[in-house]
Every structure is written in C-alpha cells, then in structure tokens.
PyMOL Python script that loads the backbone (N, CA, C, O; Angstrom):
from pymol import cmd

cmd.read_pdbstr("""\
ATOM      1  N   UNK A   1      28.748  13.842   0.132  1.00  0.00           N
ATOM      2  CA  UNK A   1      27.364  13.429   0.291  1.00  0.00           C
ATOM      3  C   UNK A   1      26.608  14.549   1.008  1.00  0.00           C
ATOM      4  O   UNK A   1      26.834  14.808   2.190  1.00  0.00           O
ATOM      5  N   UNK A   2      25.566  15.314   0.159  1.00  0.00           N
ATOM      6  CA  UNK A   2      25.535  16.704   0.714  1.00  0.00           C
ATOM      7  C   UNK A   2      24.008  16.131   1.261  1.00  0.00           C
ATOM      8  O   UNK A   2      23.427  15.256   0.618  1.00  0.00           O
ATOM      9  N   UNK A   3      23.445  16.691   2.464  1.00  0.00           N
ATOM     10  CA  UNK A   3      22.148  16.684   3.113  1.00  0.00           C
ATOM     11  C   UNK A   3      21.243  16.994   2.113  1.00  0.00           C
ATOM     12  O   UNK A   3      21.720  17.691   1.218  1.00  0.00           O
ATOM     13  N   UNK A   4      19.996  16.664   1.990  1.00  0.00           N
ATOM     14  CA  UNK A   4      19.319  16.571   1.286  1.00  0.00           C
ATOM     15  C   UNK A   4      17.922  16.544   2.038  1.00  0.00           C
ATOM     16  O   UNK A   4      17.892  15.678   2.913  1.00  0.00           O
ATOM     17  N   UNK A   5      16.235  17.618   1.847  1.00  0.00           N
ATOM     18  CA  UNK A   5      15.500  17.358   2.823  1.00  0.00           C
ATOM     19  C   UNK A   5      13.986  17.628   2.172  1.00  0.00           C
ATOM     20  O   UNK A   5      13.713  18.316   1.188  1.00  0.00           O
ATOM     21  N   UNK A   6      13.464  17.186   2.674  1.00  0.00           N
ATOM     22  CA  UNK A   6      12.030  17.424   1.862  1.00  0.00           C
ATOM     23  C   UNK A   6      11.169  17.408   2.603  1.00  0.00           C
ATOM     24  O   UNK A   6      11.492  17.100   3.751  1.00  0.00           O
ATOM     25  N   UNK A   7       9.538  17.751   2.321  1.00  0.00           N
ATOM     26  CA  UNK A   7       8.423  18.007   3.180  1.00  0.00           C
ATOM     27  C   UNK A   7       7.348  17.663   2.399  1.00  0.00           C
ATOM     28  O   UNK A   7       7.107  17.570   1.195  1.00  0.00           O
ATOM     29  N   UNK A   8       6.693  17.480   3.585  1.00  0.00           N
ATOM     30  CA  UNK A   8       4.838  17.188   3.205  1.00  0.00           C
ATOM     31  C   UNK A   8       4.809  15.960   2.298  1.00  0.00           C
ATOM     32  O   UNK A   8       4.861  14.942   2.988  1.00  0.00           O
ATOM     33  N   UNK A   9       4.745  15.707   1.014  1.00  0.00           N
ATOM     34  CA  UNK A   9       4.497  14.636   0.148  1.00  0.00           C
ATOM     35  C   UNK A   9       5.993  14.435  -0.873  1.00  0.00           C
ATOM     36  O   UNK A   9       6.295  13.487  -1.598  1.00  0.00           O
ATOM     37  N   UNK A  10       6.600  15.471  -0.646  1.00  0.00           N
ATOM     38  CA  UNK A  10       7.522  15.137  -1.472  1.00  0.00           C
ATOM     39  C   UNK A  10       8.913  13.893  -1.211  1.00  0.00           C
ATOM     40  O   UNK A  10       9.497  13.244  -2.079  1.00  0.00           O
ATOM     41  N   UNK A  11       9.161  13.886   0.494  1.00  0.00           N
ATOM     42  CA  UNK A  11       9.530  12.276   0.601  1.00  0.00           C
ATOM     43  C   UNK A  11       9.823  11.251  -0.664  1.00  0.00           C
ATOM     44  O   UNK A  11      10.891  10.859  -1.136  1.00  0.00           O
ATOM     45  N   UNK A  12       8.218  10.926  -1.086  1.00  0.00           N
ATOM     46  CA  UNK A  12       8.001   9.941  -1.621  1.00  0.00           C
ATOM     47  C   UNK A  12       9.321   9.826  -2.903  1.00  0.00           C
ATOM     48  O   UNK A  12       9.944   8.841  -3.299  1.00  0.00           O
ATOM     49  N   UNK A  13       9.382  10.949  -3.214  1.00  0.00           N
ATOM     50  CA  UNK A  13      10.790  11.024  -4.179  1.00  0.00           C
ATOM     51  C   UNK A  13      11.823  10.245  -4.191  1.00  0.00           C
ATOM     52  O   UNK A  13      12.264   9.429  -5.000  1.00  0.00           O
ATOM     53  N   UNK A  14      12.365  10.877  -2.470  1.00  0.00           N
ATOM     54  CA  UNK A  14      13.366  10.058  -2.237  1.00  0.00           C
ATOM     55  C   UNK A  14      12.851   8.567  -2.339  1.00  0.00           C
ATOM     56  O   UNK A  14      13.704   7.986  -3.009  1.00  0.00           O
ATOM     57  N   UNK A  15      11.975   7.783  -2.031  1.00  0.00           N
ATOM     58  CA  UNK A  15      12.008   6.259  -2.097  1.00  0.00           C
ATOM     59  C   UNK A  15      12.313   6.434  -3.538  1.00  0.00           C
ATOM     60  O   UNK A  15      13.492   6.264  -3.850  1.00  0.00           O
ATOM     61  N   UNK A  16      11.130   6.866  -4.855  1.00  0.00           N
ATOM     62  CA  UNK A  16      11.662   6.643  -5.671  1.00  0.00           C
ATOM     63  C   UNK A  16      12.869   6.295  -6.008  1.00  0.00           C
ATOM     64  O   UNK A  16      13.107   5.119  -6.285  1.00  0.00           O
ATOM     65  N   UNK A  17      14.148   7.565  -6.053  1.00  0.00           N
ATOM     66  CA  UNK A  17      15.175   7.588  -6.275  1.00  0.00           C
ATOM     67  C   UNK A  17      16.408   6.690  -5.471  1.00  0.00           C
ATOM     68  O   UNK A  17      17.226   5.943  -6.008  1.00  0.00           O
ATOM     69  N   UNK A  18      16.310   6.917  -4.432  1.00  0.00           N
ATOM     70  CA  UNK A  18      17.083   6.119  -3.329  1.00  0.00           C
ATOM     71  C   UNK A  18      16.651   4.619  -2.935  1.00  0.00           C
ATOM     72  O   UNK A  18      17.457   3.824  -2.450  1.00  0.00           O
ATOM     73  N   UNK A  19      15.269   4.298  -3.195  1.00  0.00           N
ATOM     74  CA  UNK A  19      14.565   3.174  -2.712  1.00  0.00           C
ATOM     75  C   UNK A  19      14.595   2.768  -1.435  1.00  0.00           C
ATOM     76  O   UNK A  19      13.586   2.679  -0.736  1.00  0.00           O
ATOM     77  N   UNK A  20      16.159   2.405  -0.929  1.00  0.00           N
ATOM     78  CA  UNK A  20      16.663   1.998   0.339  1.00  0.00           C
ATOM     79  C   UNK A  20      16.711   2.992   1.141  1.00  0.00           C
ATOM     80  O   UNK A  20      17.891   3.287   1.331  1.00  0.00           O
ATOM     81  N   UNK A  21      15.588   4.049   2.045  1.00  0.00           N
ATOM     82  CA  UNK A  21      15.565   5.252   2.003  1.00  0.00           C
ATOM     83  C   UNK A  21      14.883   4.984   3.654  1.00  0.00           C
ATOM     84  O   UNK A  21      14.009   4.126   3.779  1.00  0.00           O
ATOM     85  N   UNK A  22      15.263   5.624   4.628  1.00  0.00           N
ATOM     86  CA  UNK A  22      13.877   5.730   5.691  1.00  0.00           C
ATOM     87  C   UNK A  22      13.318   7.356   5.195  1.00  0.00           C
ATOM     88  O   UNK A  22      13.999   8.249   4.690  1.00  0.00           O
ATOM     89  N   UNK A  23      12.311   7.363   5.429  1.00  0.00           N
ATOM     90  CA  UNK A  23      11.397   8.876   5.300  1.00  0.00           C
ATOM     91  C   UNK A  23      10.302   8.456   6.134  1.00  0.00           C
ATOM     92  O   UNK A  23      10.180   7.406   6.766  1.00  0.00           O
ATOM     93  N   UNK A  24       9.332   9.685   6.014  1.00  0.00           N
ATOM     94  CA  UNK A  24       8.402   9.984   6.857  1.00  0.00           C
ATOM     95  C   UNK A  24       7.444  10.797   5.800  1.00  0.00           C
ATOM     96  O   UNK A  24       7.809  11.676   5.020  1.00  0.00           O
ATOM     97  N   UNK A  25       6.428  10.392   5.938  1.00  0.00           N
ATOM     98  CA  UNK A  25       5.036  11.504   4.999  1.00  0.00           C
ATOM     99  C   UNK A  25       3.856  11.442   6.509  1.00  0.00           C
ATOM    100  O   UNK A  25       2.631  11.558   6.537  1.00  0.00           O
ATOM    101  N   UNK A  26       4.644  11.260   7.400  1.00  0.00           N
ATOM    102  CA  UNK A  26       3.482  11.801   8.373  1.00  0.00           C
ATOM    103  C   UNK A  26       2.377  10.250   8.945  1.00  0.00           C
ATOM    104  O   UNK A  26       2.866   9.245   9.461  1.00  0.00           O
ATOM    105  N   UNK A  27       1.457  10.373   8.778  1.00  0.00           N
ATOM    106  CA  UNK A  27       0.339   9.266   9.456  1.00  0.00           C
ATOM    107  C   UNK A  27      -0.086   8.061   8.335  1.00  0.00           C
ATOM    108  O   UNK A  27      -0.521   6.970   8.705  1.00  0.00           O
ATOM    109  N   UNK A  28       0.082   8.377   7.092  1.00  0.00           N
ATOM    110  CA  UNK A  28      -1.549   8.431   6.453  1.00  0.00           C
ATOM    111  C   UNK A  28      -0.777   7.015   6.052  1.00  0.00           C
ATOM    112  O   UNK A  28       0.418   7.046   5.757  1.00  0.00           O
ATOM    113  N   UNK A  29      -1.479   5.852   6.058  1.00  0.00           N
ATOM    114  CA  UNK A  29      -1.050   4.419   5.617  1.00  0.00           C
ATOM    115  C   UNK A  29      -1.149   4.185   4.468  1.00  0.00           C
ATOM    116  O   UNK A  29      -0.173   3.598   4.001  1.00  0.00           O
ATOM    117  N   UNK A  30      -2.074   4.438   3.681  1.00  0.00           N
ATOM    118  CA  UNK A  30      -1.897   4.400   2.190  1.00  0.00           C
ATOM    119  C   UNK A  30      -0.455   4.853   1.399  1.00  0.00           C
ATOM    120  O   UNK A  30       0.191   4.164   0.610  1.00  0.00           O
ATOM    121  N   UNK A  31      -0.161   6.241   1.872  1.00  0.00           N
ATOM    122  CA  UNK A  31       1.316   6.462   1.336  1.00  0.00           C
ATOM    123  C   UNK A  31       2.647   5.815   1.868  1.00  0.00           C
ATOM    124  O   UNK A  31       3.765   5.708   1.365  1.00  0.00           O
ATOM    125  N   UNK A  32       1.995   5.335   3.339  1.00  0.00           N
ATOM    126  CA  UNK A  32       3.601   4.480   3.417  1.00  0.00           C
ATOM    127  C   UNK A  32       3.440   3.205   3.099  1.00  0.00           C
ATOM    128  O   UNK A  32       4.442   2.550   3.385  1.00  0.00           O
ATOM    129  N   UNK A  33       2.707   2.675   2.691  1.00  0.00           N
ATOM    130  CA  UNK A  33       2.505   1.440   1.836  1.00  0.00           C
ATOM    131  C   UNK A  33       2.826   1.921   0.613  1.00  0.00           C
ATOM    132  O   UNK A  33       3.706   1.149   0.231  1.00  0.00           O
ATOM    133  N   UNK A  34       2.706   2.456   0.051  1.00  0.00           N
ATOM    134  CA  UNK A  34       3.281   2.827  -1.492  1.00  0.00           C
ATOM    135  C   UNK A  34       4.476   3.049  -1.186  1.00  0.00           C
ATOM    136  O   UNK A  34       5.177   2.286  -1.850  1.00  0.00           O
ATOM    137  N   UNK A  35       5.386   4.009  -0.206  1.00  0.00           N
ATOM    138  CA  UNK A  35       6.789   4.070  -0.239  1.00  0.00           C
ATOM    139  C   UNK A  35       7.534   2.975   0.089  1.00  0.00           C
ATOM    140  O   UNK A  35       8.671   2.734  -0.318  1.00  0.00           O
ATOM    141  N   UNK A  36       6.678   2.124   1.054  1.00  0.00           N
ATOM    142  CA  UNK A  36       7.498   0.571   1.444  1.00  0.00           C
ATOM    143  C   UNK A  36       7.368  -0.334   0.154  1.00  0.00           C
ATOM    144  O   UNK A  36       7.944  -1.413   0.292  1.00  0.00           O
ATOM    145  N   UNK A  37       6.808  -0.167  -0.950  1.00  0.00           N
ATOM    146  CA  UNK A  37       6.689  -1.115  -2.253  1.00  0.00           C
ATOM    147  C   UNK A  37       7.627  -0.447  -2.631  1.00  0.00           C
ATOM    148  O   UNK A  37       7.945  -1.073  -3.642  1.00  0.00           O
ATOM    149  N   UNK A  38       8.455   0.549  -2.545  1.00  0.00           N
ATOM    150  CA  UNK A  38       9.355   1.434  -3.645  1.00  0.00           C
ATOM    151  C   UNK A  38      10.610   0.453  -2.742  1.00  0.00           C
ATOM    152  O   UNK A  38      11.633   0.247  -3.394  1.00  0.00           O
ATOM    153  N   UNK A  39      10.578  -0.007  -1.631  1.00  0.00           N
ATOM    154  CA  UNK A  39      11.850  -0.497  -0.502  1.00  0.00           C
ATOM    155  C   UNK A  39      12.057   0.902   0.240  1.00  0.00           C
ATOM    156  O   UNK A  39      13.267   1.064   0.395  1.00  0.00           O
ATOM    157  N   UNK A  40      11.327   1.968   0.753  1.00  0.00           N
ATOM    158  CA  UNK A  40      11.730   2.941   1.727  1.00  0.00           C
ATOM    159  C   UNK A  40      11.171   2.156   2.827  1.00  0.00           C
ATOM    160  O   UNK A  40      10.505   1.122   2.789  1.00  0.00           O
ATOM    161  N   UNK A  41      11.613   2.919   3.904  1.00  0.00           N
ATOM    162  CA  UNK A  41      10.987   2.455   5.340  1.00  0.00           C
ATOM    163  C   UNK A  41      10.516   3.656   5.544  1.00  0.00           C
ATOM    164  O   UNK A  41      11.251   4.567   5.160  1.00  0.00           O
ATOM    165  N   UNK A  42       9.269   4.021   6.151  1.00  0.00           N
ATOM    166  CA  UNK A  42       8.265   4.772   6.432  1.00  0.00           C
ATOM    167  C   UNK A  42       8.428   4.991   8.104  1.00  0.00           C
ATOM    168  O   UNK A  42       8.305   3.944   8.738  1.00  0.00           O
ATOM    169  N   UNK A  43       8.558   5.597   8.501  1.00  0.00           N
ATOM    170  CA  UNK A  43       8.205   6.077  10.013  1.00  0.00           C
ATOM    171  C   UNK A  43       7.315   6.986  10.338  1.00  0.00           C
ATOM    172  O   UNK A  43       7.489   8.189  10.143  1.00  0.00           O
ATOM    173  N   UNK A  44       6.088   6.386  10.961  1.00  0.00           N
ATOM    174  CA  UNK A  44       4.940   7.421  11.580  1.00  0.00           C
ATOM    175  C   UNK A  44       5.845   8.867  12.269  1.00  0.00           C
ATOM    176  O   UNK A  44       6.806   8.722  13.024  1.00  0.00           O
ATOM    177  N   UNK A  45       5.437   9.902  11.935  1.00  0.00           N
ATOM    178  CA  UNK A  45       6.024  10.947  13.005  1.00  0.00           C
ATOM    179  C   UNK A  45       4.823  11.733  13.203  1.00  0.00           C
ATOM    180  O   UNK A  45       3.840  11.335  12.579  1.00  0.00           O
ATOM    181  N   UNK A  46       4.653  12.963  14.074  1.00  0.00           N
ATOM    182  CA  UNK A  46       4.015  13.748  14.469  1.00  0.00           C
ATOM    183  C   UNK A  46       4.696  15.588  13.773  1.00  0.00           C
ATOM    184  O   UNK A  46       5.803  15.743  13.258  1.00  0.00           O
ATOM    185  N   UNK A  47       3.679  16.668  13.979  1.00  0.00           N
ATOM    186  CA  UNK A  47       4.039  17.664  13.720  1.00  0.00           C
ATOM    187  C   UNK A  47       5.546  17.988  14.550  1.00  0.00           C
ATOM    188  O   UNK A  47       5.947  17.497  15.606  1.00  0.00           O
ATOM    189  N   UNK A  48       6.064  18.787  13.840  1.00  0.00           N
ATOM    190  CA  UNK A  48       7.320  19.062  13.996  1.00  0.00           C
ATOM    191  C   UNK A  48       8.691  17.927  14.074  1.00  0.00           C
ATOM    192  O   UNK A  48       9.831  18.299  14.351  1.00  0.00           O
ATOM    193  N   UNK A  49       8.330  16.565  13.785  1.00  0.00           N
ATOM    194  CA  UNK A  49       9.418  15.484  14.102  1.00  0.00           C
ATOM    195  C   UNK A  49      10.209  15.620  12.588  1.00  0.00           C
ATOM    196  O   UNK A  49       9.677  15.986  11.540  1.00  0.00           O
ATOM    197  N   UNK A  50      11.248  15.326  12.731  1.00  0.00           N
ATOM    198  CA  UNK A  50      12.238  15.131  11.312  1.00  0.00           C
ATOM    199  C   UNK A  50      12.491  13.673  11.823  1.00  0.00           C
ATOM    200  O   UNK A  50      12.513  13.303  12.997  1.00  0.00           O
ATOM    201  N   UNK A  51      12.735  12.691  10.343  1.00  0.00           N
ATOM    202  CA  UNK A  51      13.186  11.279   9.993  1.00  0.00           C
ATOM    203  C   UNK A  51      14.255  12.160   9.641  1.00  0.00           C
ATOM    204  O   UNK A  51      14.224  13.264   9.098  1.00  0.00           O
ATOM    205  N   UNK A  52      15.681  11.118  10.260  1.00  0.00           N
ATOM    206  CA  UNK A  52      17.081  11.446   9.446  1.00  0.00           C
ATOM    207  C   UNK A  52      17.731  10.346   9.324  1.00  0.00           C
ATOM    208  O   UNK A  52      18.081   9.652  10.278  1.00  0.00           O
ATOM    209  N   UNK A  53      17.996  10.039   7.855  1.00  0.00           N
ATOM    210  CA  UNK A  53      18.357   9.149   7.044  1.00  0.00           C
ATOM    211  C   UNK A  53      19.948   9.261   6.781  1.00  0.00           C
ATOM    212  O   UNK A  53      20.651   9.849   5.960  1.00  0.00           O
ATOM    213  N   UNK A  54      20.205   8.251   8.085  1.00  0.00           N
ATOM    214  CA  UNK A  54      22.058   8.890   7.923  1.00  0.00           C
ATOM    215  C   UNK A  54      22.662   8.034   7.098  1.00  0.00           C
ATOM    216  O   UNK A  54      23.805   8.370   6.787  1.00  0.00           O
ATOM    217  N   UNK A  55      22.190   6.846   6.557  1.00  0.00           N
ATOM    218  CA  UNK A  55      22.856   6.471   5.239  1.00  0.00           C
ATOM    219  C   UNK A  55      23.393   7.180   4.276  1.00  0.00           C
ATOM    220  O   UNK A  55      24.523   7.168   3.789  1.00  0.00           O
ATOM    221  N   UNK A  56      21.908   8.157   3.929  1.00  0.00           N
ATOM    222  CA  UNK A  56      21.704   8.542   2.807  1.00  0.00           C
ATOM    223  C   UNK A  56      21.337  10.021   2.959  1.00  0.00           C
ATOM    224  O   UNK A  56      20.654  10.706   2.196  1.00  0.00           O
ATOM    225  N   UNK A  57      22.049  10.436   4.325  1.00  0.00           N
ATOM    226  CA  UNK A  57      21.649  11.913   4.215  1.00  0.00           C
ATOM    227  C   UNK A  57      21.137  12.879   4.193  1.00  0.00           C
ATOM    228  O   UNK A  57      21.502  14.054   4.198  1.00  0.00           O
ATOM    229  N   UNK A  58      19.464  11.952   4.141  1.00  0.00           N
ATOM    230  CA  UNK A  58      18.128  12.708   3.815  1.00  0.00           C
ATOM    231  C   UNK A  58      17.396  13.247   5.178  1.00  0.00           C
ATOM    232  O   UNK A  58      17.629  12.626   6.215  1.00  0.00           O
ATOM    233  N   UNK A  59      16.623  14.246   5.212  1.00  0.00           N
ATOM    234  CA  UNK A  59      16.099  14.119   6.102  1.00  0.00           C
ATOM    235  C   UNK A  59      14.625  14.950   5.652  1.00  0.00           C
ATOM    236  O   UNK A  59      14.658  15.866   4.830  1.00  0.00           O
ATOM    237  N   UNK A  60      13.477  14.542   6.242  1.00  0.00           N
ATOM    238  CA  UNK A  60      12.347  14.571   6.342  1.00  0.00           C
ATOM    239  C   UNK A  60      11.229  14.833   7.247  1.00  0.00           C
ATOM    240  O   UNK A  60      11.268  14.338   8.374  1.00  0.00           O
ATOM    241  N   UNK A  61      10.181  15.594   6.866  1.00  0.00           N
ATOM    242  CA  UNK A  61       9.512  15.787   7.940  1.00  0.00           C
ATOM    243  C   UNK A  61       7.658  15.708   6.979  1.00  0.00           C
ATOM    244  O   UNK A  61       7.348  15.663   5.788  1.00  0.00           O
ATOM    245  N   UNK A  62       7.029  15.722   7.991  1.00  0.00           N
ATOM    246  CA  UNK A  62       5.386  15.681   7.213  1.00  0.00           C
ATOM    247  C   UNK A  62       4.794  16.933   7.184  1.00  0.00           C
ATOM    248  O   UNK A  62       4.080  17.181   6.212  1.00  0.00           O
ATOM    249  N   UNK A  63       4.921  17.673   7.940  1.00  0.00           N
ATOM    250  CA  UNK A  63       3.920  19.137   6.920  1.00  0.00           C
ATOM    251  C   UNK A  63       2.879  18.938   7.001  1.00  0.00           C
ATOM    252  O   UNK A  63       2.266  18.441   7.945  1.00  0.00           O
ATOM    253  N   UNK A  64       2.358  19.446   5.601  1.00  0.00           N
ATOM    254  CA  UNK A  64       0.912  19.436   5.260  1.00  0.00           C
ATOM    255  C   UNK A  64       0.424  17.880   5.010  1.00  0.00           C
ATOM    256  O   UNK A  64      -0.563  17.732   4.290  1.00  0.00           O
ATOM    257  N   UNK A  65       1.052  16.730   5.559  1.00  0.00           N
ATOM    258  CA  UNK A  65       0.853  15.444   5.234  1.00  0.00           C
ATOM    259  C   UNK A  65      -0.216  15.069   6.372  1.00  0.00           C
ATOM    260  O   UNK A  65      -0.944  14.112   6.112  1.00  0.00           O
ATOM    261  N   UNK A  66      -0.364  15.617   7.415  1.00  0.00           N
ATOM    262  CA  UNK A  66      -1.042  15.344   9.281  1.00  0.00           C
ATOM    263  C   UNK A  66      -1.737  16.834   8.633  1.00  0.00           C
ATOM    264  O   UNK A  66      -1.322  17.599   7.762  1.00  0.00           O
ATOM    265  N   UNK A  67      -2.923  16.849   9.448  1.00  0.00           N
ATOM    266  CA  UNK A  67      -4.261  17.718   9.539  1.00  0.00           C
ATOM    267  C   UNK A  67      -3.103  19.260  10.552  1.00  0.00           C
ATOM    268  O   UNK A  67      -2.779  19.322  11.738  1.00  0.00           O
ATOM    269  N   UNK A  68      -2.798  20.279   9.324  1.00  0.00           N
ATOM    270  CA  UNK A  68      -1.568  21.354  10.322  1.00  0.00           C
ATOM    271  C   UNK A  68      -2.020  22.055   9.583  1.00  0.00           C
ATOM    272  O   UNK A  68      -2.480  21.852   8.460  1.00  0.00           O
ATOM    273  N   UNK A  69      -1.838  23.645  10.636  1.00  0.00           N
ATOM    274  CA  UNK A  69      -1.873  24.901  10.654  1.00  0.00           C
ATOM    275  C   UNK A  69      -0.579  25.213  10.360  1.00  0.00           C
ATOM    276  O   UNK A  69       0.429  24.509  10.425  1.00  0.00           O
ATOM    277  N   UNK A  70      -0.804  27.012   9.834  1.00  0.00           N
ATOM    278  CA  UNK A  70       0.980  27.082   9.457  1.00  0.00           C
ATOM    279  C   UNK A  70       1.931  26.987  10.414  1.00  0.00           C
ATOM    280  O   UNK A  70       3.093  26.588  10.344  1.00  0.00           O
ATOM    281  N   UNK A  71       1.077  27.545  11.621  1.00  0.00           N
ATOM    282  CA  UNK A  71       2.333  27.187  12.840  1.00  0.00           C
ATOM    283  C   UNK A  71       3.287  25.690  12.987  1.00  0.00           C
ATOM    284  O   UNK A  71       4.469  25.380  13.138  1.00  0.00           O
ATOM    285  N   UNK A  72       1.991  25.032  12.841  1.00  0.00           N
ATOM    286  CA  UNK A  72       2.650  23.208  12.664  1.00  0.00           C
ATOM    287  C   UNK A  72       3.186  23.690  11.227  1.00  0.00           C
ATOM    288  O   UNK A  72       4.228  23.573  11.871  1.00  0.00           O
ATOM    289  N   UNK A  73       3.409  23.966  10.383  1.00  0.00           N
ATOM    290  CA  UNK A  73       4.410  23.595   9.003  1.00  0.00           C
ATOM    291  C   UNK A  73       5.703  24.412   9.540  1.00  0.00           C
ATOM    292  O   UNK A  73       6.869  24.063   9.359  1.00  0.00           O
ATOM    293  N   UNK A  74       5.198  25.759  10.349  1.00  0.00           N
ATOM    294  CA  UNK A  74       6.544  26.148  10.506  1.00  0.00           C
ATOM    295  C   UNK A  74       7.861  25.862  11.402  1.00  0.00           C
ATOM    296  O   UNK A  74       9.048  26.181  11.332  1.00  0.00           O
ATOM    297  N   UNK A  75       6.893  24.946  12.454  1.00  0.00           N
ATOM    298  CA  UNK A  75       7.924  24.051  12.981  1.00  0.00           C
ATOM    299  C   UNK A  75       8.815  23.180  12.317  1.00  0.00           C
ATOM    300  O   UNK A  75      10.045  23.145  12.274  1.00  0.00           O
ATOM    301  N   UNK A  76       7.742  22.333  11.700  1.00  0.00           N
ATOM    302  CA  UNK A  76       8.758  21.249  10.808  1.00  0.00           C
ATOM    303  C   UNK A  76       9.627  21.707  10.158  1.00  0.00           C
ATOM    304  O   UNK A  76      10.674  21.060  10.162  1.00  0.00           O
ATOM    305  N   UNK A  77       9.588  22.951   9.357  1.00  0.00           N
ATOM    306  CA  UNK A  77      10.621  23.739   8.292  1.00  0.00           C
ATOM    307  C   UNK A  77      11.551  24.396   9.340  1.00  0.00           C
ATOM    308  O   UNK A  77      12.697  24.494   8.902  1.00  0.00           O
ATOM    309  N   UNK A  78      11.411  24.831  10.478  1.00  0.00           N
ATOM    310  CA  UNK A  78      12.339  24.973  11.414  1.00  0.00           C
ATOM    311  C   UNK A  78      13.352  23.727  11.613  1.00  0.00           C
ATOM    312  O   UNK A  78      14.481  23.760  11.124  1.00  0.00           O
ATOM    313  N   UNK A  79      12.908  22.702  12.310  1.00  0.00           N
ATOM    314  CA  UNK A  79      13.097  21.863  12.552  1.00  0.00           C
ATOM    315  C   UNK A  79      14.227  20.975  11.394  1.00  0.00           C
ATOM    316  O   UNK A  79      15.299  20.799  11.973  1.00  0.00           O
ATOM    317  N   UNK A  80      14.239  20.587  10.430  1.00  0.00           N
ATOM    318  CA  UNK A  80      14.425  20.030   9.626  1.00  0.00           C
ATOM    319  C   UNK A  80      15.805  20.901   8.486  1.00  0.00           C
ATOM    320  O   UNK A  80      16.646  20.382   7.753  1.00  0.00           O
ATOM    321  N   UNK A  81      15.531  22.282   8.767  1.00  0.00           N
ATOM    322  CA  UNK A  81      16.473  23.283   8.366  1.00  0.00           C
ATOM    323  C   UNK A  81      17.532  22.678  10.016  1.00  0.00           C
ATOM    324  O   UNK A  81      18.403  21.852   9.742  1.00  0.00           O
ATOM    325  N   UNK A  82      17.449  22.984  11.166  1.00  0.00           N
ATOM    326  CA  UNK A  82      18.328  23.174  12.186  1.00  0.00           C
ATOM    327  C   UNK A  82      18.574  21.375  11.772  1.00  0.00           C
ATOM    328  O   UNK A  82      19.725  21.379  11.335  1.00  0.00           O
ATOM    329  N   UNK A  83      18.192  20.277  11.722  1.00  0.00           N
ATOM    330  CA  UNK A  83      18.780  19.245  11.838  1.00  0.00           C
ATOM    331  C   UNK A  83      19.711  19.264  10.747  1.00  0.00           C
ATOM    332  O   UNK A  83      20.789  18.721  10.989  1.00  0.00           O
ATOM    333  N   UNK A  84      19.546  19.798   9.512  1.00  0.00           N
ATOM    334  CA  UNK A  84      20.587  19.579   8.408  1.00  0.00           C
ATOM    335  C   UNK A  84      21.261  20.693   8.631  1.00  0.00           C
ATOM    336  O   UNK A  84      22.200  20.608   7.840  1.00  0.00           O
ATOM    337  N   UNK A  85      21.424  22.158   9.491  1.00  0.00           N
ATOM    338  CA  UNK A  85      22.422  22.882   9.402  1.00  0.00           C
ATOM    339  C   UNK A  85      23.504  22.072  10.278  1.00  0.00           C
ATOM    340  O   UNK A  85      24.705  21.927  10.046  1.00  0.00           O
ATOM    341  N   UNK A  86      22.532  21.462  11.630  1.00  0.00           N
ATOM    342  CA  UNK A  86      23.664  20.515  12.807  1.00  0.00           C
ATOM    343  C   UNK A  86      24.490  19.723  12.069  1.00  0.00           C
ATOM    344  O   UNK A  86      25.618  19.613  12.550  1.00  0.00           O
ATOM    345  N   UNK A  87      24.206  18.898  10.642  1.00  0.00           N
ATOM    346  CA  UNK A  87      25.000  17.920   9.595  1.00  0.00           C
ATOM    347  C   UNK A  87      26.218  18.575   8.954  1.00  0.00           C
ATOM    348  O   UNK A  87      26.929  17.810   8.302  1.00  0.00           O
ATOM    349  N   UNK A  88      26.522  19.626   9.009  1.00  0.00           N
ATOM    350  CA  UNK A  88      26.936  20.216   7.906  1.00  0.00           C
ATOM    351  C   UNK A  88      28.346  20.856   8.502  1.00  0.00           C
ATOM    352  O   UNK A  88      29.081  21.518   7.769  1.00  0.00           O
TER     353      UNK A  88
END
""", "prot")
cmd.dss("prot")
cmd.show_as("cartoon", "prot")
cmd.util.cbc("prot")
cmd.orient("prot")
C-alpha cells in the first residue's frame, strides 16, 4: 500500500476513487460538501497543514485551495513530501 499525495484541488480525486477517504482542499465549504457527498471526510486545514489518511495512505494538503503565495505552496509541498518520506 504505497503513499499516495495530492494538492490544491486535486484531493477531490481521492474521494472520488477511495470515497471512504479523509482529505483536505483547504477552507472553502462548497468543495467539502461535494467531497462529503462522494463519503470523504473533509478537514478544514490551514497553509502548510497535511491531512494523513492512514487507512488509505493518502495524504493531502490545500495549496492554491486558501488565498497563498508561493511561499505558502512551498511549504505545503515541503510538508507533505517529508510526511510521506517519514511513511516509507
């Protein structure tokens, strides 16, 4: 079961695919109401936070999903790389 991680809007995938999924797309309520109709669980996070989905391996962060500069994206892609290298 290999780690698996995504950013900004792409999350929403995983509900697709996984359904039974926690992720994160950041603030915005409209999209975690659409991922909670898919059966994901949505968790508000802030710049730089990773969701890690130890069921299922996934882990997630919001990006360009919250009002961010590249510095804020480059945290999260920091961030989210070091939580799935710590998995591995």
């Amino acid at each position: 079961n290999k780690p698996v991680g995504a950013l900004c809007i792409s999350p929403v995938i995983f509900a697709k695919i996984f359904g039974d999924v926690e992720i994160t797309i950041g603030q915005d309520q409209g999209t975690a109401e659409a991922v909670e109709k898919m059966g994901a669980t949505h968790t508000k996070t802030n710049h730089g936070e990773v969701i890690i989905d130890e069921k299922n391996n996934v882990f997630t962060t919001p990006c360009y999903m919250l009002d961010a500069n590249i510095l804020d994206i480059a945290k999260g892609a920091s961030n989210i790389v070091k939580a799935m290298l710590e998995r591995m």
